[in-house]
N, C-alpha and C positions, 0 to 999 in steps of 0.2 A: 504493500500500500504506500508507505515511501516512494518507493520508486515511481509510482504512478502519480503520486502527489506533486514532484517535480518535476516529472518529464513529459505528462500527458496534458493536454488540455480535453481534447475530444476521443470519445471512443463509441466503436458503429461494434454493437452486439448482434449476431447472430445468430437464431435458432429457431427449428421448427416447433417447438414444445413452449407453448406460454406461461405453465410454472415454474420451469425450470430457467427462464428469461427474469421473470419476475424475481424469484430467488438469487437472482447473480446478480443483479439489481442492488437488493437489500443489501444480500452484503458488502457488496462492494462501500453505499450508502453508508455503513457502522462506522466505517472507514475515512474516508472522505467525502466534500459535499458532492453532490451528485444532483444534477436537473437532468432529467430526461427531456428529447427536442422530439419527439416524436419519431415518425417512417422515413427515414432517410431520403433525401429529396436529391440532396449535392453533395459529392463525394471526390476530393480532390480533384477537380474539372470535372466530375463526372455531372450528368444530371438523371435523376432516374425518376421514372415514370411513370405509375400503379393505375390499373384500372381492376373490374371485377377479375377479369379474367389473363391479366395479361402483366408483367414488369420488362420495360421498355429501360436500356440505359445508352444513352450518345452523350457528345460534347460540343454543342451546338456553342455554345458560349465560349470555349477556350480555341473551337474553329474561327469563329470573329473574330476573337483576339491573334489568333496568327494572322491572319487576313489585314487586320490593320494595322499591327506592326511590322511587315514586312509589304506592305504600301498595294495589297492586290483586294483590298476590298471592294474596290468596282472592276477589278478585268470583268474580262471576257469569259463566259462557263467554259467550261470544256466537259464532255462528257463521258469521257476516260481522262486514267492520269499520267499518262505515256503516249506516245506517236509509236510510228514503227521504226523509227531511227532506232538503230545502235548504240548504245553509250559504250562508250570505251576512253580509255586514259589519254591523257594532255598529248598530243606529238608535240615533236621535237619544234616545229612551227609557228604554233599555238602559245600566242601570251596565257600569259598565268591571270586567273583573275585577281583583280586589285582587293587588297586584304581589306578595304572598307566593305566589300560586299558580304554580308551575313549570312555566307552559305553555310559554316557547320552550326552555327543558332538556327536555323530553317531545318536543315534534316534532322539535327534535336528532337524540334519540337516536333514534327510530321511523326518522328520514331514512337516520341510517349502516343500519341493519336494511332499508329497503328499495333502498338502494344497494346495499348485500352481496350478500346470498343471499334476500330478499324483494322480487316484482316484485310480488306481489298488494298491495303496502302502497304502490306508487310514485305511485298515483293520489290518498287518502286524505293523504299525509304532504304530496306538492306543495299541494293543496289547503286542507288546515288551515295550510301554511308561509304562506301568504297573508293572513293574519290575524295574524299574530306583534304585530305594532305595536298593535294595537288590538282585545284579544281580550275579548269576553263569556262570561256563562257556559255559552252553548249551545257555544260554542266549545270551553271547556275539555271540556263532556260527549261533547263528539265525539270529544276526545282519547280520555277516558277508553273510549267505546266501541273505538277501535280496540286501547287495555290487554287487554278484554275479552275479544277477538281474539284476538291474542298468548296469553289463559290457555289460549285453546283449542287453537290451535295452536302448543304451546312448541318441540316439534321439526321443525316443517315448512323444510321445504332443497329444492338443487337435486341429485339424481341422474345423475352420466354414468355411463353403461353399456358399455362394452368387455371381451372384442371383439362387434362387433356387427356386419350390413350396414353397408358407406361410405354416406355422406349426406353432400350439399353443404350449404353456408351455405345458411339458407331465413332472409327476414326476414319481418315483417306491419308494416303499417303502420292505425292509423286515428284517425278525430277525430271527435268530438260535433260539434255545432253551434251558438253561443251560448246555450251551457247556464251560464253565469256569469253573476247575475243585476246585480250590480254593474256590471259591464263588457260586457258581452255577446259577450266572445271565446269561442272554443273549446279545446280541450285537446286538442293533441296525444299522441300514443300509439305506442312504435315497440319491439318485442321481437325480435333473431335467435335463429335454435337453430343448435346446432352438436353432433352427434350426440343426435340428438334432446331438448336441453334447451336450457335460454337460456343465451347467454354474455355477452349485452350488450341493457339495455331502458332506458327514457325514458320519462316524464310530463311535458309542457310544457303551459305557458301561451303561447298564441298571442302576441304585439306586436301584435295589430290584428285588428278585427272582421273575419271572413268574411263574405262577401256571401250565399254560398250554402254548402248543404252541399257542393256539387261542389268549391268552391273551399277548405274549409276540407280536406278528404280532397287536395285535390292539393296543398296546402299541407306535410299532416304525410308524405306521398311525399317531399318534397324532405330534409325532417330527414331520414326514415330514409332518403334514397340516400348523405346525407352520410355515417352512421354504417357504411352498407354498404361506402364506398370505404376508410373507415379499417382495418372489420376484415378485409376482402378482398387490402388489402396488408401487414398482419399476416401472415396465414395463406399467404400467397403465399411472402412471408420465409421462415415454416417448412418449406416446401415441403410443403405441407398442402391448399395448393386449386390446382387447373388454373385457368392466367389468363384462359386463351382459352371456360372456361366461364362466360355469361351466371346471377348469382346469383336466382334468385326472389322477387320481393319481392308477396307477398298484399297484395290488397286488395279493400275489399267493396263499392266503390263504379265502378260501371260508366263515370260521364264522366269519371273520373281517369286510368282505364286507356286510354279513347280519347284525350285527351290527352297521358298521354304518352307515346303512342306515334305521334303526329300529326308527319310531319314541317315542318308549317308551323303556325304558330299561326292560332286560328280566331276570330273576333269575340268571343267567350265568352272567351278566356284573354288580350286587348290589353291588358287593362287591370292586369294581376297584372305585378307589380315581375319584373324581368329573373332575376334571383339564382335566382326559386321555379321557370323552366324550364328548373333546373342537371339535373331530375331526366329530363324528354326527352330531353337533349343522351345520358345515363348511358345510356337504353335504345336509342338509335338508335348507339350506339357497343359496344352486347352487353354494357356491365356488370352491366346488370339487366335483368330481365325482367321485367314486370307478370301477376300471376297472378289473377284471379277466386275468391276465395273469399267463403261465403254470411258474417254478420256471428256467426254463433252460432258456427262455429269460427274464430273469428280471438282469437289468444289478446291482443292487442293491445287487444282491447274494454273489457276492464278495464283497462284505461290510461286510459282516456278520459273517464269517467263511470262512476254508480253503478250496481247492479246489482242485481235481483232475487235472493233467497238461492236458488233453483235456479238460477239462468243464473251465480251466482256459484262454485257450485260447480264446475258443469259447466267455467268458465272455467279454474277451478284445475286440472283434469284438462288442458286444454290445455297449459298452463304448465307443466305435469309435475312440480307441487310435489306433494308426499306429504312424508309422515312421515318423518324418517330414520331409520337402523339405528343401536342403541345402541354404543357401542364394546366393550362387554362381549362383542355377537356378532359385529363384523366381525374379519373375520381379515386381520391386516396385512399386504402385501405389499407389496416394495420394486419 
């Protein structure tokens, strides 16, 4: 209680059981003073949402605030947040941009916005983060296309919907293929839903060239089985998921799925480092399951690479980002 007495001002409790809230409450209470502010509405940028049926959270607010402090609160929308240009590293030709220009302040702030509540930005922010040390100005214009973005979509969030049909943890996994022209790694990609929206997504840069697309897709399997076991004994804790059920993990690529589900390794996978068939060991033990899904519904696609403005959109529908509800119409409930 010390500790809390100097270090804390605000704290967001958590839980499904209203006595055992209540109780944590009180005690805490005995302790120090304590005012309850009610159903948490804002949450370090966040802003969340409550209707009967539904809690909505985005960052409509701390979007304006990047928008007008980096001067693009009236551009132009755009309705993706990339073109189909290439970004790749400064040439030798190419001035340097002038250090007054606040390019690593902008992928900053973009990064915290697609770590939150934006998984469509996680691909674009890893990407341009790559360049921070040595940025030109096509670089910075990339920023500012994804500003552009952001004008278009100021309130887009993620929507849980309750009560609904039960649904287990479902993850996707996938990866490009030496689509970085610099390095020639690939990009991995890893999205779960937990009643039908995300609760946890990734954009990586590979450590080391794939050989094949086979190998770069069974590569980004191993990240997401990692993230699978992490959230799988989370929700285990809560008593929220059966152990003994094997969790889904999509992918769009056919020899990854034979892989790992292979229970001995075949000439094709001798040569991949020990650590990356942590993800076979997961399925041949029922943690996970390898699923076949086609590449056009795997919301994980935009994770991984750029995207045509309709296959971008259509991905956005996967992700089940939409527009949030203003606070004005959602009706709060505790």
């Amino acid at each position: 209680l010390r500790s809390i007495r100097h270090h804390y001002r605000r704290l967001l409790a958590v839980s499904n059981h209203r006595p055992l809230l209540d109780s944590a409450s009180d005690k805490l209470a005995s302790g120090v003073r304590v005012q309850s502010l009610g159903p948490v509405k804002h949450l370090l940028g966040w802003k969340v949402d409550r209707t009967p049926t539904s809690l909505s959270i985005s960052q409509p607010a701390f979007t304006t605030e990047i928008l007008k402090r980096f001067k693009m609160d009236a551009c132009t929308p755009s309705p993706t947040p990339y073109d189909t240009t290439v970004i790749s590293a400064r040439k030798p030709d190419e001035a340097k941009l002038p250090s007054s220009t606040p390019y690593s302040a902008a992928v900053g702030c973009l990064r915290y916005l697609a770590d939150s509540t934006r998984p469509d930005l996680a691909f674009v922010t890893g990407l341009l983060g790559r360049y921070s040390h040595d940025p030109c100005q096509r670089h910075w214009h990339a920023v500012q296309r994804v500003l552009r973005y952001l004008r278009h979509t100021p309130t887009h969030g993620i929507t849980y919907k309750n009560p609904m049909p039960y649904q287990s943890l479902q993850a996707y996994s996938d990866s490009d293929y030496a689509a970085c022209l610099d390095t020639r790694r690939s990009t991995s990609g890893f999205v779960a839903f937990w009643r039908h929206a995300p609760i946890a997504w990734q954009s990586k840069s590979k450590k080391f060239v794939a050989s094949s697309t086979w190998e770069a897709e069974y590569v980004s399997a191993f990240h997401a089985s990692q993230h699978i076991n992490c959230l799988r004994n989370l929700l285990c804790d809560f008593r929220a998921l059966n152990p003994s059920t094997p969790t889904p993990l999509h992918i769009d690529n056919a020899g990854t799925i034979t892989t790992a589900k292979s229970a001995h390794p075949t000439p094709k996978s001798k040569h991949i480092d020990v650590k990356y068939h942590y993800v076979n060991e997961q399925v041949l033990r029922r943690r996970i399951t390898p699923v076949k899904i086609p590449s056009r519904d795997n919301p994980a696609d935009c994770l991984t690479k750029r995207l045509k403005p309709t296959v971008f959109e259509h991905q956005l529908t996967t992700l089940r980002l939409t527009a949030t509800p203003s606070s004005s119409a959602a009706t709060v409930v505790s």
